[in-house]
C-alpha positions as CSV (number, residue, x, y, z in Angstrom):
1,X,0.0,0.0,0.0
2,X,1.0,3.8,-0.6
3,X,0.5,6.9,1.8
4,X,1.0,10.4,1.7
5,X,2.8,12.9,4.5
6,X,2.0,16.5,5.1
7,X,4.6,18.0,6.9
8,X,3.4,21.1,8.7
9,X,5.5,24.1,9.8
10,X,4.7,27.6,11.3
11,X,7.3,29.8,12.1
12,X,7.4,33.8,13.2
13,X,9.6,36.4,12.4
14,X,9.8,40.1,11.3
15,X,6.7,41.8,9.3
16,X,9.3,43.5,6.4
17,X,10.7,41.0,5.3
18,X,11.1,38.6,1.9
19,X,8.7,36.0,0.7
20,X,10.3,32.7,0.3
21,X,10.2,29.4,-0.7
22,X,11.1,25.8,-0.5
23,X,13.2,24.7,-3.4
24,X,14.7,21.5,-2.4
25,X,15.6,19.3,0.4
26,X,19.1,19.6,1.5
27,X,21.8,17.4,-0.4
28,X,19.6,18.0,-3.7
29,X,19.2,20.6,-6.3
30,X,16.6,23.3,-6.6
31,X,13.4,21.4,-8.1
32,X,15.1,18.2,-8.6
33,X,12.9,16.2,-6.8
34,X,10.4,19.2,-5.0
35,X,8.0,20.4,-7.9
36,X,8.8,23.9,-8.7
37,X,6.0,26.1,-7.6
38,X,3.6,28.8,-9.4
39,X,6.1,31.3,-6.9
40,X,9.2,29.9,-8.1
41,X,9.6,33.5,-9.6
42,X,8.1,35.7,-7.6
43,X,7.8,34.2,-4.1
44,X,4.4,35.1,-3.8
45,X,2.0,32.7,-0.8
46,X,-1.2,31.4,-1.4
47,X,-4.0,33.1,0.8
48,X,-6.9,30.8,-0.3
49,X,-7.5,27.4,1.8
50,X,-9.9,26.5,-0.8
51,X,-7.9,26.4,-3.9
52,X,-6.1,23.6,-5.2
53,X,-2.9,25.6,-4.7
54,X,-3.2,24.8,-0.9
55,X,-2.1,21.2,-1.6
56,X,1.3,21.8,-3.6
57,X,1.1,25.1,-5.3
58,X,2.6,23.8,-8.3
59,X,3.6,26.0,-11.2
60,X,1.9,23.0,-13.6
61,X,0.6,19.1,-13.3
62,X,2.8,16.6,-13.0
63,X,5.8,15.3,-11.2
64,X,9.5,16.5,-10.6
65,X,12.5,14.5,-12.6
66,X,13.6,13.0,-9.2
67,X,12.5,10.9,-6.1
68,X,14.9,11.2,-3.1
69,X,15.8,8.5,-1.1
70,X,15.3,8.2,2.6
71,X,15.5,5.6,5.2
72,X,12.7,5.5,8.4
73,X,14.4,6.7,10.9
74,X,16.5,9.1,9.2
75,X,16.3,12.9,8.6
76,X,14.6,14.5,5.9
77,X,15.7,18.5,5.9
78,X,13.6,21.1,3.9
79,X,15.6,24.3,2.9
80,X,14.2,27.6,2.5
81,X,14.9,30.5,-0.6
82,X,15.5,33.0,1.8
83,X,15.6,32.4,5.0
84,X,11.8,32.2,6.7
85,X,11.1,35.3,8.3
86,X,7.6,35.7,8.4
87,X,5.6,35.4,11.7
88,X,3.4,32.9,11.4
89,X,-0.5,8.3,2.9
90,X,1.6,5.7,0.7
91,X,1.0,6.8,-3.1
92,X,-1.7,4.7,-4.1
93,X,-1.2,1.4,-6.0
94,X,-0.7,2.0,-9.8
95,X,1.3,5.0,-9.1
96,X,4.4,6.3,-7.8
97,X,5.5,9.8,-5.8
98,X,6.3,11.2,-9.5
99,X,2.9,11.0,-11.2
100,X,0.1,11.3,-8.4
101,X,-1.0,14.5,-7.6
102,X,-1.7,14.0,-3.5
103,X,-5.3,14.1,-4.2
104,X,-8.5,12.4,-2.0
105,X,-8.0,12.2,1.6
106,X,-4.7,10.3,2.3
107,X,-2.3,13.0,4.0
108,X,-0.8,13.1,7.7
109,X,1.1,14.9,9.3
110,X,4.0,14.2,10.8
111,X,5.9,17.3,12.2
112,X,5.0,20.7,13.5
113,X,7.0,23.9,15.0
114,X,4.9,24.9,18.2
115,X,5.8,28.4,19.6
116,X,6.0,30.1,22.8
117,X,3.8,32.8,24.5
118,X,5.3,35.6,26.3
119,X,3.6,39.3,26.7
120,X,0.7,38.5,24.4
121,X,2.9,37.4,21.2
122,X,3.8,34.2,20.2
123,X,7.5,32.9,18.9
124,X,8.5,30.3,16.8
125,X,11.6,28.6,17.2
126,X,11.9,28.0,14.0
127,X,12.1,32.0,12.8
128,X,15.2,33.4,10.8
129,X,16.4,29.7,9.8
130,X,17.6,28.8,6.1
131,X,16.9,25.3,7.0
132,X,14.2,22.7,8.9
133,X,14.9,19.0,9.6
134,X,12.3,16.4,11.1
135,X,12.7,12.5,12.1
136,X,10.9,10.7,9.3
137,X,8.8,8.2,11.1
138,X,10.2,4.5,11.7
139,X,6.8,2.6,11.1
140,X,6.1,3.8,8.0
141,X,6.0,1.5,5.2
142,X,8.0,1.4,2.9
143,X,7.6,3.1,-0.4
144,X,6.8,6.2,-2.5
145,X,5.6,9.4,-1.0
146,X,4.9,13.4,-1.0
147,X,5.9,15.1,1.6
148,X,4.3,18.7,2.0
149,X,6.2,21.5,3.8
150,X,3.7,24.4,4.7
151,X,4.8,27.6,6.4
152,X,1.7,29.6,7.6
153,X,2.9,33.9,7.5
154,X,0.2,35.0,10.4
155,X,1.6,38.8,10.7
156,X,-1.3,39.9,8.9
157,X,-4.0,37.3,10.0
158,X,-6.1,38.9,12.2
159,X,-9.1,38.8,9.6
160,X,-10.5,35.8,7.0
161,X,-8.0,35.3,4.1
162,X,-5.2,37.1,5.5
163,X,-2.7,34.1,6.7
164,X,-0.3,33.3,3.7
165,X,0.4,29.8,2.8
166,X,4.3,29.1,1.6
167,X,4.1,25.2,0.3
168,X,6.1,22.5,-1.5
169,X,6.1,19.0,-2.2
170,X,8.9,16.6,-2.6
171,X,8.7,13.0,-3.8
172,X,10.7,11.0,-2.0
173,X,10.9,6.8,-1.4
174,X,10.5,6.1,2.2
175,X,13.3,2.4,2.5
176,X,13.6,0.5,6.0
177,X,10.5,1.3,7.1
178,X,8.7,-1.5,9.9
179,X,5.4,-0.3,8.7
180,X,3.5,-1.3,11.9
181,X,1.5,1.8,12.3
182,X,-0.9,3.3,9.9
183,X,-1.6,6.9,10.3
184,X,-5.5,7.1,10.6
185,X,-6.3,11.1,11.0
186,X,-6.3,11.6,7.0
187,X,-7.1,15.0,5.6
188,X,-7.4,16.7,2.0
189,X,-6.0,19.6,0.5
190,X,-8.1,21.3,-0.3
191,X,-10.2,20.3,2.6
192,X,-8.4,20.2,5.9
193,X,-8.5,24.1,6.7
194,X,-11.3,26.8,6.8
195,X,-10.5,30.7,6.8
196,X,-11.5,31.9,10.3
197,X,-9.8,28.1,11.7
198,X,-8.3,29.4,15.0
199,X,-5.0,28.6,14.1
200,X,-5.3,30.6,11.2
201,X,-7.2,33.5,11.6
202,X,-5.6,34.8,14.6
203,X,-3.9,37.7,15.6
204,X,-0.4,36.6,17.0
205,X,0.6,39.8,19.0
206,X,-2.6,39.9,21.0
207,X,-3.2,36.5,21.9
208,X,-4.4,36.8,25.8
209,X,-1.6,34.3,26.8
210,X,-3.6,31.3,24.6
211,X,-1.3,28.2,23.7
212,X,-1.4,28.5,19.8
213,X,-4.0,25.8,18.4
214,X,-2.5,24.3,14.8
215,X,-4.5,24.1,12.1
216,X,-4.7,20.2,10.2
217,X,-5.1,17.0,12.2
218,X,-2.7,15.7,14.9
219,X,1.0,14.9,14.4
220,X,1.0,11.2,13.9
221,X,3.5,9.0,16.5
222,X,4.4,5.6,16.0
C-alpha cells in the first residue's frame, strides 16, 4: 500500500521581510525532486484554503524528474529560498510519488514547530532559519511518497483570508520502514482548513496568553 505525508510548519519572524520558498531538500538541487511552484519566480503565498494551490502550489501538473531517497528513521531537511522570516499516505497502487497529484483524503502529518507565549505574542523557534529537519517516522511502510512543507505567514491574520500559505512538495521513497502503524487522522488539500480556523485566523501579537492551536489534524506517533 501507498500513503502520503503533510509536513506542517509555522514559524514567526519580522513583518518586512522577503517571501520565500522551499526549493529542495538539503543534499539535492533546486526542483530536482520538489516540484517547482507557481512562486518559483516571484515568491508570492497562497491566501486561499480552498484552492487547489493549498495542496502543492505547483507551477503545472505533473511530477519532478527525481524521487529522493530516505530511510525511516532518518532525517529528511527542507531548505528555504531566503531564510523564513515571516511570523506565522503511501502513493496509491498503480502510481508512484512522481505522477500522483496527492489528491482524496490520504495526508498526515508528521511534524509541526509549536511556539512560545510571552507578553501576548507568540515565537517560533523556527524564525530566521535557512533550513528545517524532522525525524521521518520508523513505522512507516516502505515506499513512494509526498511530503508537503507548509509555512503559515500570520503577521497579517487577524481577519479571514489574511494568513499566507508558503508550500512544497517533494517526492521522495521512504526504504527500511517496519510499517506497523498506519496513520489514521487523514485530511485533503483542499479540505483540511477553513479561513477563520483558529489557528489561522488569529492575531499573533494579542493573543491573551492562549497556547497556539495548529490548524490540520494531529501529528502522527508511532
Amino acid at each position: 500500500m501507498k500513503a502520503a505525508a503533510a509536513f506542517a510548519l509555522l514559524v514567526a519572524g519580522a513583518q518586512a521581510a522577503p517571501h520565500y520558498t522551499f526549493p529542495n531538500l538539503a543534499g539535492t538541487s533546486a526542483w530536482s525532486s520538489v516540484r517547482q511552484t507557481a512562486n518559483f519566480q516571484s515568491n508570492g503565498p497562497v491566501t486561499d484554503v480552498n484552492s487547489d494551490a493549498i495542496r502543492c502550489y505547483q507551477r503545472a501538473a505533473g511530477g519532478a524528474p527525481d524521487t529522493t531517497e530516505v530511510k525511516a528513521g532518518g532525517q529528511l531537511t527542507w531548505v528555504a529560498a531566503p531564510n523564513i522570516y515571516h511570523p506565522g499516505g503511501y502513493v496509491p497502487s498503480g502510481q508512484t510519488a512522481a505522477s500522483w497529484d496527492g489528491s482524496g483524503k490520504v495526508w498526515f502529518k508528521v511534524f509541526q514547530d509549536m511556539p512560545t507565549a510571552a507578553s501576548g505574542q507568540y515565537t517560533w523557534p523556527s524564525n530566521g532559519k535557512a533550513q528545517i529537519s524532522f525525524t521521518v517516522p520508523q513505522c512507516l511502510a516502505e515506499g513512494d511518497y509526498l511530503f508537503r512543507i507548509e509555512h503559515v505567514a500570520l503577521h497579517s491574520a487577524s481577519a479571514a483570508g489574511g494568513a499566507q500559505f508558503y508550500i512544497s512538495c517533494a517526492q521522495v521513497h521512504v526504504s527500511g520502514g517496519s510499517g506497523s502503524a498506519s496513520p489514521s487522522d487523514l485530511v485533503s488539500f483542499p479540505g483540511a482548513y477553513k479561513a477563520t480556523d483558529p489557528g489561522i485566523m488569529i492575531n499573533i501579537y494579542n493573543n491573551g496568553g492562549k497556547q497556539y492551536q495548529p490548524a490540520g489534524p494531529s501529528v502522527f506517533t508511532c
